[in-house]
C-alpha positions in Angstrom: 0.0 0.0 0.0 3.2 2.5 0.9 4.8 1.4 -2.7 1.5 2.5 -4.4 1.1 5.7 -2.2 4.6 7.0 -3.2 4.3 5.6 -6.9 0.7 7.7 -7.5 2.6 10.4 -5.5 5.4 10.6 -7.9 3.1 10.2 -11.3 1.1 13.3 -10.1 4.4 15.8 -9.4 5.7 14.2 -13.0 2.4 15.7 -14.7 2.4 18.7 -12.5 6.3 19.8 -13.9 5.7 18.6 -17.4 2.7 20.6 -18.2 3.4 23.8 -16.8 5.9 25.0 -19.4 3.8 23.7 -22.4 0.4 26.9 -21.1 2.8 29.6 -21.1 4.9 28.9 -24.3 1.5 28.4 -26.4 0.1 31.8 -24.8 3.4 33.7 -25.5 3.3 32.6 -29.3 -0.6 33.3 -29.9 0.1 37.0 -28.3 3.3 37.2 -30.7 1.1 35.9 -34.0 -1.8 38.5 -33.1 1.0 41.2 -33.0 2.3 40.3 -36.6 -1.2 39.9 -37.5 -2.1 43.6 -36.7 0.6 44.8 -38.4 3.3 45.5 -36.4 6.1 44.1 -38.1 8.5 44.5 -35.1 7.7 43.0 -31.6 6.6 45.6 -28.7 9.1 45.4 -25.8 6.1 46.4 -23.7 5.1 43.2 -22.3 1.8 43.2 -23.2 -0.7 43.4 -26.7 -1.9 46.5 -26.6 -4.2 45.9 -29.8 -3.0 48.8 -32.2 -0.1 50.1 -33.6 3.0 51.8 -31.3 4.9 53.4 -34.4 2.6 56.6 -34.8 4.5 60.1 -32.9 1.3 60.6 -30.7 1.7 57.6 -28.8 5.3 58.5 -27.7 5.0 59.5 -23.4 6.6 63.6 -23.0 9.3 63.6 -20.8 10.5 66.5 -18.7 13.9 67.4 -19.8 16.6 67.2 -16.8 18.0 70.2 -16.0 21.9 70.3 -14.6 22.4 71.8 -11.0 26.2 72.3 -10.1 27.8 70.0 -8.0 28.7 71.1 -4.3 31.7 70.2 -3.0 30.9 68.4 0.6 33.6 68.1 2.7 33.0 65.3 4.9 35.5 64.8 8.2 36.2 61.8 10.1 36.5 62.5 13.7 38.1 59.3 14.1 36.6 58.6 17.8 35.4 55.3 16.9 38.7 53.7 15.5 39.8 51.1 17.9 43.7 51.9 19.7 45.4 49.5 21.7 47.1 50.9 25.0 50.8 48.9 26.0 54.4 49.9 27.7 56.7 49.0 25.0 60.2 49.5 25.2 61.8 50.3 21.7 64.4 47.8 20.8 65.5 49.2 17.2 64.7 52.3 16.5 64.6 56.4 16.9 61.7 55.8 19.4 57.6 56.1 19.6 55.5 59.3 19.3 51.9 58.9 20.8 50.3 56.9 18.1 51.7 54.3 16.2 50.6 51.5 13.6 51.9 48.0 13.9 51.6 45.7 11.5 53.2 42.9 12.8 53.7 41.2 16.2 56.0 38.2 16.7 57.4 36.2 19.6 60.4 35.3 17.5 62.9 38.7 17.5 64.6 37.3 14.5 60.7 37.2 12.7 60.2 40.4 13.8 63.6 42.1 12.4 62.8 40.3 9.0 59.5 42.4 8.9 61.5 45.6 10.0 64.5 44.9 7.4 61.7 44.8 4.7 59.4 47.8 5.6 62.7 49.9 5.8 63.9 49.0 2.0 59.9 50.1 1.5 60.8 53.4 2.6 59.0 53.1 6.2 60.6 54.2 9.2 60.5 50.9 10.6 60.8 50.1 14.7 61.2 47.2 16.8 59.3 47.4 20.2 59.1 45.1 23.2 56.1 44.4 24.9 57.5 42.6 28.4 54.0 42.1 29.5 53.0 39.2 27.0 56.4 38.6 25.4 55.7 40.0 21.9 57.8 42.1 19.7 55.7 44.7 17.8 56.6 46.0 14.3 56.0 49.5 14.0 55.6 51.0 10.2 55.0 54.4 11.6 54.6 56.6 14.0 52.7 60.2 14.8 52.0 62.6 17.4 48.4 62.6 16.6 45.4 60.2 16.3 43.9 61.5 12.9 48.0 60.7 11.2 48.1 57.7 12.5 44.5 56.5 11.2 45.5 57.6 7.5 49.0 56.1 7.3 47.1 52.6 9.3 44.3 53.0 6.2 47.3 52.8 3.6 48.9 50.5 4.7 46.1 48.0 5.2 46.4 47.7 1.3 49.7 45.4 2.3 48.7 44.7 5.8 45.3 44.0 6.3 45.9 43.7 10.0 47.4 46.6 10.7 46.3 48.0 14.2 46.6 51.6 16.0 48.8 51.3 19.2 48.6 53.9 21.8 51.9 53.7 23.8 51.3 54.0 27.5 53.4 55.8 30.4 
């Protein structure tokens, strides 16, 4: 009785998907034939028969012509209160020393990892550091380093191209 069940069940969804297509297709091509028959020689792009003719100029919708307005110039200012700095005591191990702010874009437990990165951001032209936080045991590679917040957030934003972890570092007392 189950075997029967599931057999009538799967006859009826076979009939169901095979005649769906066969409505619409006939319907499309008897709206198509009574278009060529009324003598539109080209297809309407309207979606629907109309009945009569579209190539006559009266039948064409006015529009309202657009008229320019100059531009403004907008100046928009990022206060940058909502960009995430880190606070540590680092002690600078290669390097002229840390301003306020500054964007690492490395951190390694390895010292001889961590002067690899700095050797390599140096022949890029960064003024590459090497700072030690004691705390955890890591060795931070700093690309840059600035006085103020708003610096610091534009050089972390370009170099996120290259270091997509790049991260602000606020360097504590």
């Amino acid at each position: 009785m189950k075997k029967y069940m599931v057999l009538c069940a799967g006859i009826c969804m076979a009939l169901t998907f095979t005649s769906c297509g066969k409505s619409s297709e006939s319907a499309y091509r008897k709206a198509y034939d009574a278009a060529m028959a009324n003598g539109n020689n080209t297809p309407t792009n309207t979606g629907y028969n109309t009945g009569y003719n579209n190539t006559s100029s009266d039948d064409i919708p006015v529009v309202t012509p657009l008229n320019d307005q100059p531009v403004t110039n907008t100046r928009v200012t990022d206060n940058n209160d909502n960009v995430p700095v880190r606070t540590e005591n680092l002690t600078v191990v290669n390097g002229s020393g840390l301003n306020s702010f500054s964007v690492v874009v490395g951190s390694f437990s390895v010292k001889a990892n961590a002067e690899g990165l700095v050797q390599r951001l140096r022949q890029q032209g960064y003024g590459a550091q090497l700072a030690y936080n004691s705390v955890n045991g890591m060795y931070r590679v700093v690309a840059s380093t600035h006085s103020d917040k708003a610096s610091a957030v534009a050089s972390r934003n370009s170099l996120r191209n290259t270091y997509a972890d790049a991260w602000l570092l606020y360097k504590g007392n």
